[in-house]
TISELUM-677550 format. One line per field, with one value per residue (C-alpha): residue in one letter; x negated, y, z. Coordinates in steps of 0.001 Angstrom, whole numbers, m for minus. Each point is the difference from the previous one (the first is absolute). Layout:
<nukes>
residuo: A|... .
east: X|... .
north: Y|... .
up: Z|... .
</nukes>
This chain:
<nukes>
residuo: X|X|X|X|X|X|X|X|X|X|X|X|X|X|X|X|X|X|X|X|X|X|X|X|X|X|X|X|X|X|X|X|X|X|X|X|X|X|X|X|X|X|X|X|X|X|X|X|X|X|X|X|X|X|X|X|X|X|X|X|X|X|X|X|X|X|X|X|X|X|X|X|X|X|X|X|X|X|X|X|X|X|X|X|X|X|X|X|X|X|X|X|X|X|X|X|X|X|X|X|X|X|X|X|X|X|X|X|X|X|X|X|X|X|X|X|X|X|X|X|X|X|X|X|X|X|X|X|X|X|X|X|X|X|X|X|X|X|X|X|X|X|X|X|X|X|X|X|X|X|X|X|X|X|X|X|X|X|X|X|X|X|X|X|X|X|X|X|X|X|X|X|X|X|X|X|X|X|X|X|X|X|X|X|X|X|X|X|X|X|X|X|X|X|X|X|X|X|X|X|X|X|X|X|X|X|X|X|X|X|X|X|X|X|X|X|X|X|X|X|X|X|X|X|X|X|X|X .
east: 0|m1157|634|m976|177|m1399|470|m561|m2279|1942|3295|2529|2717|1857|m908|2351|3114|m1722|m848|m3266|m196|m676|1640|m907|m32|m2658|690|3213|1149|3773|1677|m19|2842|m7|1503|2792|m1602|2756|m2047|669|m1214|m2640|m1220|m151|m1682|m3105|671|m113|m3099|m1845|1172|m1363|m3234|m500|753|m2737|m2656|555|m37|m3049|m1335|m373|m3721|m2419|2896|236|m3462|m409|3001|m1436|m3277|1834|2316|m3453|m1959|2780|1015|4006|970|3010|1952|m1561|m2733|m1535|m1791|615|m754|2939|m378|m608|3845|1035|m1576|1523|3472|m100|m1405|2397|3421|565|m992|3182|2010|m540|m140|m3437|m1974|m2387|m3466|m1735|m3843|m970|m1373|m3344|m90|222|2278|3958|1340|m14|3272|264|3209|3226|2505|3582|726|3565|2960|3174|3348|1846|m1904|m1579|m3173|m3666|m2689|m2743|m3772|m3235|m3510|m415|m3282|109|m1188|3226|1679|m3348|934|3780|m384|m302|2956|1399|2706|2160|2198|2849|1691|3591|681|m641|1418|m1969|m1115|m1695|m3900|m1135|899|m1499|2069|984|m565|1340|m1372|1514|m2376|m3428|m1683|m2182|m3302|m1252|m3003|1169|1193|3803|763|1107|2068|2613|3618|801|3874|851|2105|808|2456|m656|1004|m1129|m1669|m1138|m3605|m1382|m2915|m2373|m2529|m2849|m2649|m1623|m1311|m2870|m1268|m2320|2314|m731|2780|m364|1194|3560|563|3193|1870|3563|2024|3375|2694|1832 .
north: 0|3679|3100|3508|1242|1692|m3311|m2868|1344|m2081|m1528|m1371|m2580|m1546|m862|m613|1775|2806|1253|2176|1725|3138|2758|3396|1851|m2737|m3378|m973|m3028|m1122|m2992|m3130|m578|m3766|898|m1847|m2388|187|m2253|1419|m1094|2715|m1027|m3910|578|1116|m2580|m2886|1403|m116|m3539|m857|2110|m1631|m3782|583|1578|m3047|m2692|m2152|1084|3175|m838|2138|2750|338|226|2498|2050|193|1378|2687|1396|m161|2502|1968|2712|1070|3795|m734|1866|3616|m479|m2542|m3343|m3311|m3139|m3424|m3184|m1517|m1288|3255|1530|m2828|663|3657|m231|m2654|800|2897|m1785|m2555|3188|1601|m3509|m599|m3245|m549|525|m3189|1780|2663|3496|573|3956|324|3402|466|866|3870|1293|3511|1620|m231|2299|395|2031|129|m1800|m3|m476|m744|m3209|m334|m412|1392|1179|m1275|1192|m1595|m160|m2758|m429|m1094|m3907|m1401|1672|m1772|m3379|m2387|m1220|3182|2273|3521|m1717|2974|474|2189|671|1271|4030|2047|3573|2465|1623|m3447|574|m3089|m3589|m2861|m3221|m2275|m159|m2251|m2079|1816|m1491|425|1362|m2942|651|m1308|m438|3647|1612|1716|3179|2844|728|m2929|m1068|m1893|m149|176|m2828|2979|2297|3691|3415|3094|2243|m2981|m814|m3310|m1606|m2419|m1787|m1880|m2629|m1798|m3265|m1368|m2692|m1068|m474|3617|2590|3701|1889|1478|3183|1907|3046|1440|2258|1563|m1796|2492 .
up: 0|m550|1907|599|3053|3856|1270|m2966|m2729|m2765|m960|m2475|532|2802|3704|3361|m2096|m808|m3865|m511|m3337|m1689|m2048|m1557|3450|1518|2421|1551|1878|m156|1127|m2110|m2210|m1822|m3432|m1594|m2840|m2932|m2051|m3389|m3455|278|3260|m979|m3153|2214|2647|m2790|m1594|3611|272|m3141|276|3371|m961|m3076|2017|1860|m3016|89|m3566|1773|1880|m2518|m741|3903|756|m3145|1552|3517|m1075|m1943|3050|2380|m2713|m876|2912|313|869|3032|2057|1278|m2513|1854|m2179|323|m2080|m797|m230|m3067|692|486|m3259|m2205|1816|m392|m3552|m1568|1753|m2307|m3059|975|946|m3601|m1764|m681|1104|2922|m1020|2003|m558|2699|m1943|m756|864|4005|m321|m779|m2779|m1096|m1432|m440|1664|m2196|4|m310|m3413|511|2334|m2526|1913|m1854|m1728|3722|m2380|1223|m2435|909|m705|39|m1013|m2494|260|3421|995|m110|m3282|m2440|802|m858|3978|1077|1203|1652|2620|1085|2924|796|3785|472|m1493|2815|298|m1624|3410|585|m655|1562|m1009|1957|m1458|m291|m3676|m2114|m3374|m3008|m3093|m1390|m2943|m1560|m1406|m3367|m2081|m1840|3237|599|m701|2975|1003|m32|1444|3499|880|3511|1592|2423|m1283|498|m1423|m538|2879|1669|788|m1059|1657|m2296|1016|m2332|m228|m2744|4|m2370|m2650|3208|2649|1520|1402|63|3513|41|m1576|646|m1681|m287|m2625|441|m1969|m3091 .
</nukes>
């Protein structure tokens, strides 16, 4: 757990029914709440590409590819929470790697990368939020990692329309479609339709990440755009 604090210098998560956490205006605690799970279609997509991800990480073909993985996560350092570093487990690195390449409809690539770094990808942007069509324009750099190669892909994600006052999104988020790469990459901007429906005046929060022909992911990037 992580905390900031005068008493406990770091915290994040759940102990004895209290929450610790952070916003904008710095730590809080609060007391625990245990969410309802409505296990929706979204939700066990994700769930049955963790079970899948798991069981083959597990598979005995696995030895080399495990070992290979392992020695990745160790050389390769993670930015975390408060800008603190941390390094996986080889485990965690194939997990974290692969699930959105079921999530988006690509396969699992088995071979651990040979660059010990994450994937770059260049902010996108929303060009425009159409209401009416609930369809977002959406711009990238195509020369980016991801958009050079057919397994490569922009996987965007959408939360709820907030009010237009609303500056600051969070999540959750929720899978919306990708942009696949190719050999002669795609052109920005390009469309993504919303399964949320919103109108105009709202403020819709997306959130991006690209994965690559090696397996690698690029950190979240996040923008917004008033709907018209």
């Amino acid at each position: 757990m992580k905390w900031t604090g005068s008493f406990v210098t770091a915290g994040s998560g759940s102990i004895a029914g209290c929450t610790f956490s952070r916003n904008r205006a710095g730590s809080y605690i609060r007391s625990r709440v245990v969410p309802v799970n409505p296990g929706s279609s979204y939700q066990n997509t994700v769930r049955a590409a963790m079970a899948t991800l798991v069981a083959q990480w597990s598979s005995t073909g696995m030895d080399a590819l495990r070992a290979a993985w392992d020695a990745w996560a160790y050389a390769t350092e993670q930015s975390g929470w408060g800008g603190r570093t941390y390094k996986m487990t080889g485990q965690n690195a194939f997990i974290a790697m692969n699930a959105p390449r079921l999530q988006c409809g690509y396969a699992v690539i088995t071979a651990a990368p040979t660059i010990n770094a994450g994937a770059v990808l260049t902010p996108p942007a929303i060009v425009s939020a159409t209401g009416s069509s609930e369809v977002l324009s959406i711009s990238f750099t195509n020369t980016d990692g991801w958009a050079l190669n057919a397994t490569g892909a922009l996987l965007v994600f959408v939360g709820r329309p907030q009010n237009a006052s609303v500056n600051f999104f969070k999540g959750p988020y929720r899978y919306m479609g990708k942009i696949p790469g190719a050999a002669s990459p795609p052109t920005s901007p390009l469309p993504i339709t919303s399964t949320f429906p919103f109108a105009a005046g709202q403020n819709i929060f997306a959130q991006f990440r690209s994965v690559q022909s090696d397996a690698r992911i690029s950190s979240t990037q996040r923008t917004n755009k008033i709907a018209v």
